[in-house]
C-alpha positions in Angstrom: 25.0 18.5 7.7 23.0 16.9 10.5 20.3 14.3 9.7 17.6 16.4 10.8 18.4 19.5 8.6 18.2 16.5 5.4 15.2 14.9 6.7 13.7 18.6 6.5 15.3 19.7 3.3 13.8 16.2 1.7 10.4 17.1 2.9 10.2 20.8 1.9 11.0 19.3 -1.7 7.8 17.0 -1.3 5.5 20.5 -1.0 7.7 22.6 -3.4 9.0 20.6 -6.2 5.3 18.5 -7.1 3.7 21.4 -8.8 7.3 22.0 -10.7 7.5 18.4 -11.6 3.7 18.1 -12.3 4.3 21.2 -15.4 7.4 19.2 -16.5 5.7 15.8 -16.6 3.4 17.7 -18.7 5.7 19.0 -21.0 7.0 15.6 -21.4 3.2 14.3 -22.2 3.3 16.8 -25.0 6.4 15.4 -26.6 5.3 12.0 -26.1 2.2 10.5 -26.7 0.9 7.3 -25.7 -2.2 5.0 -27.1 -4.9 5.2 -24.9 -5.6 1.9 -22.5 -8.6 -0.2 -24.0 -11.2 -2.6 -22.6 -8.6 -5.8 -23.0 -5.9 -4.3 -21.4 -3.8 -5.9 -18.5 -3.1 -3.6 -15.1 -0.7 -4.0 -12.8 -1.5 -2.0 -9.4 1.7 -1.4 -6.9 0.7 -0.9 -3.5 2.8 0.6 -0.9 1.5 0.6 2.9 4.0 2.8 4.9 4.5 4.2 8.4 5.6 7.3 9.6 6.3 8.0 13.3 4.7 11.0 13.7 6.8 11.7 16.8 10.0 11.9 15.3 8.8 13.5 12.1 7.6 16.4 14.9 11.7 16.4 16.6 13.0 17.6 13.3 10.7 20.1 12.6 8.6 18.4 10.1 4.9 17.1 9.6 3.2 15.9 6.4 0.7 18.1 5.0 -2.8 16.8 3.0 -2.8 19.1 0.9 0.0 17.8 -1.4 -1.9 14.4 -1.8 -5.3 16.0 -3.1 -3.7 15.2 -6.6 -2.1 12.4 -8.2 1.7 12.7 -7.6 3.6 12.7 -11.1 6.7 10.2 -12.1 9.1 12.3 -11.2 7.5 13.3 -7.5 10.6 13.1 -4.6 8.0 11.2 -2.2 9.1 7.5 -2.8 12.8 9.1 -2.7 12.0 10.4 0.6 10.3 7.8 2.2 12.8 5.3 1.6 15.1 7.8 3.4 13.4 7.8 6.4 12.8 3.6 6.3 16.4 3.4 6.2 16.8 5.8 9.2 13.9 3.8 10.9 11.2 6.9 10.8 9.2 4.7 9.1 8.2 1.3 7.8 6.7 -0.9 5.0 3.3 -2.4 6.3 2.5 -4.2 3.0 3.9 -3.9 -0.6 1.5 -5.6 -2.9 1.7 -5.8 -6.7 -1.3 -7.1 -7.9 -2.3 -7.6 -12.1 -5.5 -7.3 -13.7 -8.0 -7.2 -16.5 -9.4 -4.4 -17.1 -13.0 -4.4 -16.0 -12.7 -7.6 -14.0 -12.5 -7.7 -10.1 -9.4 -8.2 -8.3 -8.7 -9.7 -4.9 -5.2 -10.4 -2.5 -4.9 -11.7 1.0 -1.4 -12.0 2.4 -2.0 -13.5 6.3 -3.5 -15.9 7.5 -7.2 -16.8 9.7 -7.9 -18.3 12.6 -11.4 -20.2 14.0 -14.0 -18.8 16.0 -17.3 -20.8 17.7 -20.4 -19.8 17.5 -23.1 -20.8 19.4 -26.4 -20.4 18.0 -29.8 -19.8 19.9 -30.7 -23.3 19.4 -27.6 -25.1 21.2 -25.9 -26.0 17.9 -22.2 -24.5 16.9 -21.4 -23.3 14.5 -17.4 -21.5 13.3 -16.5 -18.6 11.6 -13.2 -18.2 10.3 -12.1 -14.6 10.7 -8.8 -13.1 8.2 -6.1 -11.3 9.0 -3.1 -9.7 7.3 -3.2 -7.9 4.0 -6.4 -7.7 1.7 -6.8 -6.2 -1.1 -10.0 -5.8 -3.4 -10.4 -3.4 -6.5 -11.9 -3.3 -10.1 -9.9 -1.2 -12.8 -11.8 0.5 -15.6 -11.4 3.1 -18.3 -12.3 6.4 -17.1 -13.7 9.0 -20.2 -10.3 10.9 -20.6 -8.2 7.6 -21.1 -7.0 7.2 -17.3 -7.7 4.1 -15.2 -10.8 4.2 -13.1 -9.8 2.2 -9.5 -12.6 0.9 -7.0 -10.6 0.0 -4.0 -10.8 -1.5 -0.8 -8.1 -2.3 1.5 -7.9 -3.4 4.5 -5.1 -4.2 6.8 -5.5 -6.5 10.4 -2.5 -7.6 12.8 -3.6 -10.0 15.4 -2.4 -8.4 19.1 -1.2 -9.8 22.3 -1.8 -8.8 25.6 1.1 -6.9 27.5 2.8 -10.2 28.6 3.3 -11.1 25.0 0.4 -13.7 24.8 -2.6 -14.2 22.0 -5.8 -14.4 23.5 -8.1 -17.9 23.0 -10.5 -15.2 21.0 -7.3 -12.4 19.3 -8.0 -9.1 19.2 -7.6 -7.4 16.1 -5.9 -4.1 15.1 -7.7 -3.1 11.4 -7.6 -0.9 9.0 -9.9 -0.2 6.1 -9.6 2.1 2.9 -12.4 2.8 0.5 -12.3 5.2 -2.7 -13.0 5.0 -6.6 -10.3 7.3 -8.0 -8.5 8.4 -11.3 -4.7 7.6 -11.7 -3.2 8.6 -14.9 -0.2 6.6 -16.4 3.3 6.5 -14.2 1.4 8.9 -11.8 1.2 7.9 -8.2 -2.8 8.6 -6.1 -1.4 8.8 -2.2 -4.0 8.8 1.1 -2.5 10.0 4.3 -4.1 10.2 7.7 -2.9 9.7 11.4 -4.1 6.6 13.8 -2.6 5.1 16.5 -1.0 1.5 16.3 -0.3 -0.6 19.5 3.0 -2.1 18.4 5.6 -1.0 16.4 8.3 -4.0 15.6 7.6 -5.4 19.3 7.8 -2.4 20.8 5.0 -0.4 22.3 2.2 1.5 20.2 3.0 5.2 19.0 1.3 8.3 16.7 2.0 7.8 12.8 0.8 8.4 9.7 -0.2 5.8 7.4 0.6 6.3 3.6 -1.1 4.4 1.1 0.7 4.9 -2.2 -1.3 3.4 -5.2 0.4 3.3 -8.6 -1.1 1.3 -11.4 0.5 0.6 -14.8 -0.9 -1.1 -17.9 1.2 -3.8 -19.6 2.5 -4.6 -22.9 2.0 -7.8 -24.8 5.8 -8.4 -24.1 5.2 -7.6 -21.1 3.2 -10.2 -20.4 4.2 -12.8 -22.2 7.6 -12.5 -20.2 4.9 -13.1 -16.9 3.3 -16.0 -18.5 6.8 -17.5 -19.3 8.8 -16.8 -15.6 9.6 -19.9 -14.2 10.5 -20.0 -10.2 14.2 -20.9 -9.2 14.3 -23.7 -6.3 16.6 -21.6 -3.7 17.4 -24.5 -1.2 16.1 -28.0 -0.3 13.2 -28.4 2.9 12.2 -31.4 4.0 9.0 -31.2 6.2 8.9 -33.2 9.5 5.4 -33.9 11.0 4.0 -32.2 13.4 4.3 -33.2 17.3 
């Protein structure tokens, strides 16, 4: 079986198993039942920031549709399955992976990057700089919703700095940036995705292309053991460095 007729068979299960799975996740919800989350509660939000080139989705045949991401996804949903297929047969790539934790009703913030000056010169002569971020940065504020699920304000926002075509940073970089907004509802193990097309200008050093960018939010509320295992990690050294000073 050729790797195209897979990459299609794995996506047709995307559109045609998530209703399925979604009436046996909520069989399962019957069976078990779970205490709802409360005011004190700890949350830990998994954020997945991935990729697809559009153009090689479109060579096999395939294209994602929006309409199987106007709902939550359920536990059991073949998406993640299917995107790490087509990561490992370079269709696609991880742009950030965040896992950020919580209070409930207390505001939340991540930046993975970096910043870099800029001057200012104001109308009176004097200077003045602003530094400007880049990379990965999160923002959000979970809360309980009425029917028990977890109320998410979000913004995100994602910026690569971009060189010129001869590989070189400008004195002032340019920034490629993406921003997401929503307050949504994510139930317990369920999975809220946003999909949309853009363009990028560089895809691992090579030159821009089409894609989709998937923003897969999950968000889970810990246990006391849980966290107490969080509170009690302790890192492991991995090698010696020794820092030399700069030249």
């Amino acid at each position: 079986m050729s790797g195209s007729r897979v990459l299609g068979e794995w996506f047709l299960l995307v559109a045609v198993a998530a209703p399925l799975a979604a009436v046996g996740a909520a069989a399962q919800a019957a069976e078990t039942t779970t205490a709802p989350p409360t005011s004190g509660d700890q949350v830990l939000v998994d954020f997945q920031v991935i990729d697809v080139d559009r153009a090689a989705l479109r060579k096999a045949g395939m294209e994602f549709d929006a309409k199987a991401f106007e709902t939550p996804l359920p536990a059991d949903s073949v998406l993640p399955r299917l995107l790490e297929l087509l990561i490992t047969q370079k269709v696609a790539k991880t742009v950030a992976s965040p896992n950020i934790c919580a209070a409930m009703g207390r505001p939340a913030h991540f930046h993975s990057g970096g910043e870099f000056p800029i001057r200012i010169v104001q109308e009176d002569g004097k200077e003045t700089v602003e530094h400007k971020r880049y990379g990965t940065e999160v923002d959000f504020t979970p809360t309980l919703a009425d029917d028990g699920k977890l109320h998410l304000n979000l913004k995100l926002r994602i910026s690569n700095v971009i060189a010129d075509q001869t590989g070189q940073v400008a004195a002032i970089p340019k920034l490629e940036a993406f921003d997401l907004s929503s307050a949504f509802a994510v139930g317990e193990n369920e999975t809220r995705v946003f999909a949309g097309p853009m363009q990028i200008k560089q895809w691992d050093g090579d030159s821009g292309r089409e894609v989709t960018r998937l923003v897969l939010v999950k968000a889970t509320r810990l246990t006391e053991a849980e966290l107490s295992a969080m509170r009690t990690a302790r890192p492991r050294v991995a090698g010696k460095y020794d820092a030399q000073p700069a030249k």
